[in-house]
C-alpha positions in Angstrom: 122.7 93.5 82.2 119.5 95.0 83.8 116.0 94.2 83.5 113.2 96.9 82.9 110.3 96.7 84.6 108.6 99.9 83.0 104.8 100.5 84.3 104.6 99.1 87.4 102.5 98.6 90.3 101.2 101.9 92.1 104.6 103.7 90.5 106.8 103.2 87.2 109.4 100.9 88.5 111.5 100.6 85.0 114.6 99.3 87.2 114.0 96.0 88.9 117.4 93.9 90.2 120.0 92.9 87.7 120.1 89.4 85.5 116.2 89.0 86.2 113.0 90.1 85.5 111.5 90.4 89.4 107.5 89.8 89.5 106.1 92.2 91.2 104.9 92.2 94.5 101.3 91.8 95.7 100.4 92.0 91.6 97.0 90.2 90.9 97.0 87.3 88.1 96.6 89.2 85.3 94.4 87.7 82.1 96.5 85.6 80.3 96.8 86.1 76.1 98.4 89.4 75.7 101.1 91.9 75.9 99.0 94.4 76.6 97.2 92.1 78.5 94.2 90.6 77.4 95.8 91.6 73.7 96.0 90.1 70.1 99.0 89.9 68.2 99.4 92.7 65.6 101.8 93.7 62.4 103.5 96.9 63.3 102.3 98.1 59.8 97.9 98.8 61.4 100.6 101.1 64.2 103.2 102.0 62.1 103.9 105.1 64.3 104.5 102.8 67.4 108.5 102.4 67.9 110.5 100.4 70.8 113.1 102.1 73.1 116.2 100.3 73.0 119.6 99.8 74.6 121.4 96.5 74.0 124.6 97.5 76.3 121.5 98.0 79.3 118.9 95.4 78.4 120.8 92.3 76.6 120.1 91.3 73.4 117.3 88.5 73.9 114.6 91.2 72.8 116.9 93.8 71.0 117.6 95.5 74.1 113.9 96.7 74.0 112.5 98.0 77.8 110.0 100.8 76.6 107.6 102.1 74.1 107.6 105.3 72.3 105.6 106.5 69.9 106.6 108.8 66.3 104.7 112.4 66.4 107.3 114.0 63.9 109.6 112.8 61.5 112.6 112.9 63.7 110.6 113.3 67.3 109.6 110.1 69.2 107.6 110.8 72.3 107.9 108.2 75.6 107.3 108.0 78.7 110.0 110.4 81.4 109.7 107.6 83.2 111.5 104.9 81.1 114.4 107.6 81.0 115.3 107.9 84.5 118.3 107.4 86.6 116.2 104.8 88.3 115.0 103.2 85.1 118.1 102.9 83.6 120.8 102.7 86.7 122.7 105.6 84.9 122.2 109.3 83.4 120.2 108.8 80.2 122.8 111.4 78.0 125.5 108.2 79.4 123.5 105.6 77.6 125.5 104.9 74.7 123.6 102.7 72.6 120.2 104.6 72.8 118.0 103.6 69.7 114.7 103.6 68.6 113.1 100.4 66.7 110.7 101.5 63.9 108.9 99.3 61.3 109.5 96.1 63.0 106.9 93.7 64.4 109.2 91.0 65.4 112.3 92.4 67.4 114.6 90.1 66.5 113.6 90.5 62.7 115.5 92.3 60.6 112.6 94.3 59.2 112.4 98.5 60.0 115.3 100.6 61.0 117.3 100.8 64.2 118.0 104.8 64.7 120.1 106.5 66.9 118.6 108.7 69.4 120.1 112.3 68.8 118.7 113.9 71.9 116.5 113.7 75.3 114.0 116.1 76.7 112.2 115.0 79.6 109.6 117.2 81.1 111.3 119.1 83.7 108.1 118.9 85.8 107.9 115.4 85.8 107.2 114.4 89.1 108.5 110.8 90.0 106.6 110.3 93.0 103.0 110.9 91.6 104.3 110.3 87.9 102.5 113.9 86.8 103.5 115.2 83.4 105.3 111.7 82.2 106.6 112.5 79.3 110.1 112.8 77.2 110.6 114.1 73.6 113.4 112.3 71.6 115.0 113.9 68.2 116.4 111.4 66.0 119.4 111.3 64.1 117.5 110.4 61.3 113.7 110.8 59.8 111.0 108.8 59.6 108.7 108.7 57.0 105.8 110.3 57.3 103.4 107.9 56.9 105.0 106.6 60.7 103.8 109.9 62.8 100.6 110.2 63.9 98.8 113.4 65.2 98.3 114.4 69.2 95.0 114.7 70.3 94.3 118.7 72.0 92.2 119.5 74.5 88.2 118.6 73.8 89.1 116.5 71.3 86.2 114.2 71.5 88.6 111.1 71.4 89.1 111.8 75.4 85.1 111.7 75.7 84.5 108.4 78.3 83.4 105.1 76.5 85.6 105.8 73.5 87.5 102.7 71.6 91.0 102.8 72.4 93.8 100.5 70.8 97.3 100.4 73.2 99.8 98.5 71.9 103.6 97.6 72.3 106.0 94.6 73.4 105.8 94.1 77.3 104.8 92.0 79.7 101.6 89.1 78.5 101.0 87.9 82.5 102.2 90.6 85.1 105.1 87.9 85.4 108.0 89.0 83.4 106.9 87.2 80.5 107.6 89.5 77.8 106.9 89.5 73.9 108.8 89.5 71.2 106.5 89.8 68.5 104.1 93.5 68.4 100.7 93.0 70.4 97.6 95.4 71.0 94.7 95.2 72.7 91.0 97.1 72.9 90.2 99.4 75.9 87.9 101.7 76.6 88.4 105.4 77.7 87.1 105.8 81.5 85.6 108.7 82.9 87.8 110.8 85.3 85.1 110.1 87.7 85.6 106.3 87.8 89.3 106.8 87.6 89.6 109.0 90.9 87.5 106.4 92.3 90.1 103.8 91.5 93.3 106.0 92.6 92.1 107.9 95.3 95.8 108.4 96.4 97.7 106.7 99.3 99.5 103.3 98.3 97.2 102.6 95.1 98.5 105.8 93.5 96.8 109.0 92.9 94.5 109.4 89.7 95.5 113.4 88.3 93.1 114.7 85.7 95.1 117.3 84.5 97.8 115.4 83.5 97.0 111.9 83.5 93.5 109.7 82.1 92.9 105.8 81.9 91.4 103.4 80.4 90.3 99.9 80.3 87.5 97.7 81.9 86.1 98.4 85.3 86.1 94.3 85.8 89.5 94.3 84.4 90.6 92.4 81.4 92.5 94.5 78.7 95.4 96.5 79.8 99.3 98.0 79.2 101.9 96.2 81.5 105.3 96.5 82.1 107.5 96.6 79.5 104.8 99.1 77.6 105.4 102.2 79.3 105.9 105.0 76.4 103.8 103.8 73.9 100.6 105.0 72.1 96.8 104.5 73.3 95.2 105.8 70.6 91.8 107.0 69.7 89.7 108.2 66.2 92.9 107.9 64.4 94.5 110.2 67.5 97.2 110.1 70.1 95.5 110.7 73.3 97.2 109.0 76.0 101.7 107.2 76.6 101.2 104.0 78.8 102.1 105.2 81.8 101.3 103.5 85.6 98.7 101.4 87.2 98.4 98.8 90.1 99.2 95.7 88.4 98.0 94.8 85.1 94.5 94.2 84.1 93.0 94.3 87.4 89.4 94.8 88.6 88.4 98.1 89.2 92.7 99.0 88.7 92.7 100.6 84.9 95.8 101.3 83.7 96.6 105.3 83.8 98.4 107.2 80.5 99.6 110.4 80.3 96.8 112.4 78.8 98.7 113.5 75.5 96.2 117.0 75.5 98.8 118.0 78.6 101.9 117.3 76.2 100.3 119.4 73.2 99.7 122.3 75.7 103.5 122.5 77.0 105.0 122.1 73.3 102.8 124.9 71.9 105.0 127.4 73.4 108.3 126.2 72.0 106.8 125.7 68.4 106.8 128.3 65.9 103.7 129.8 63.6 102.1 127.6 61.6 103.5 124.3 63.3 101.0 121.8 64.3 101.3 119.5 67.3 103.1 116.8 65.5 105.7 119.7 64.7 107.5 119.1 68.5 110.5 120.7 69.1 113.5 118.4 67.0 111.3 117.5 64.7 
């Protein structure tokens, strides 16, 4: 059985060693109470479009098998992070994964509440870079639909939910301590969009990462506090009722002047548009 340790410190290290959760090195303390660190519990009903990536056959069934977030932009299309879907991340070729589901409706993993649905098809973003994590993003069809009640809409370019000092709401099932101490019941927690001034500051490249604008924004506090961890990699931040960022990398979790970094969902929008045809808006991805 392997261990995901999805968002990770500088890069996305979903694989860490087998039969245990390994904390990661030279981490800071993060703020104890939350998932999403610094985070409130949550019922998956105020997020119903956040879903959990899972493969008991990989992961075990302590916590479903769930190692990643994901979040519903169409009625059969889940969008996570490419990360999470990696040879690295999972220790095989995802199309070998047999077991592959996505959680939906369920606040409590080992409830029986929501569906369990079989994930039809991958499509990671063939310029996903691993070593910078540019473009960090996969589009799964699903074998069935959601309702539609369970997608919510991506966020373009200049939508005015990217503008700095916006309220953000992350949510998802990982890591509460930077420790391997992971939840089973849904958690979120309030962050701010950060300019991409402040967030070039904090990843100027070199071993603490390097901050892309094009491709990537963050969020937080500059002091630290609130923030995605390990285990949360895929799923929404969300902004004005709009998908604007997948929890993606960061150093640590919830460290001073060390936001977390998402893939800015804007990027996504723009590479999909090609592939969908007239009249199809941006929750209308490619599977759905």
């Amino acid at each position: 059985m392997r261990r995901s340790l999805a968002r990770a410190l500088v890069r996305p290290l979903a694989l860490a060693a087998a039969m245990a959760v390994i904390p990661l090195v030279g981490a800071a303390p993060a703020a104890a109470g939350g998932v999403v660190v610094g985070g409130f519990p949550i019922d998956v009903s105020r997020a119903p479009w956040t879903v959990a990536l899972a493969s008991r056959d990989l992961f075990g069934g302590a916590r479903a098998g769930q190692f990643c977030g994901a979040v519903a932009i169409g009625p059969t299309t889940v969008l996570t992070a490419a990360h999470c879907l990696s040879e690295e991340a999972l220790g095989m070729p995802p199309d070998r994964v047999r077991d592959l589901k996505v959680i939906t409706g369920r606040t409590d993993l080992l409830s029986a509440e929501g569906e369990e649905i079989d994930v039809r098809q991958i499509r990671r973003n063939p310029r996903f870079d691993l070593t910078t994590n540019s473009g960090d993003f996969a589009l799964l069809a699903l074998a069935r639909p959601l309702p539609r009640s369970a997608v919510i809409t991506m966020a373009r370019a200049g939508d005015p939910a990217y503008r700095p000092g916006t309220e953000a709401l992350v949510s998802g099932w990982g890591d509460t301590t930077g420790e391997g101490a992971y939840a089973r019941r849904l958690r979120a927690a309030r962050v701010r969009v950060l300019s991409d001034d402040l967030c070039a500051k904090a990843y100027p490249g070199g071993p603490e990462g390097t901050y892309q604008a094009a491709t990537m924004l963050c969020a937080g506090e500059v002091a630290g506090g609130p923030d995605g961890c390990q285990g949360d990699s895929g799923g929404p931040l969300v902004a004005e009722g709009r998908l604007i960022g997948l929890v993606s990398w960061g150093s640590g979790c919830g460290r001073p002047e060390h936001p977390g970094v998402y893939t800015r969902v804007s990027e996504v929008v723009r590479a999909l548009e090609p592939a969908q045809g007239p009249g199809n808006g941006p929750t209308a991805a490619p599977g759905a």
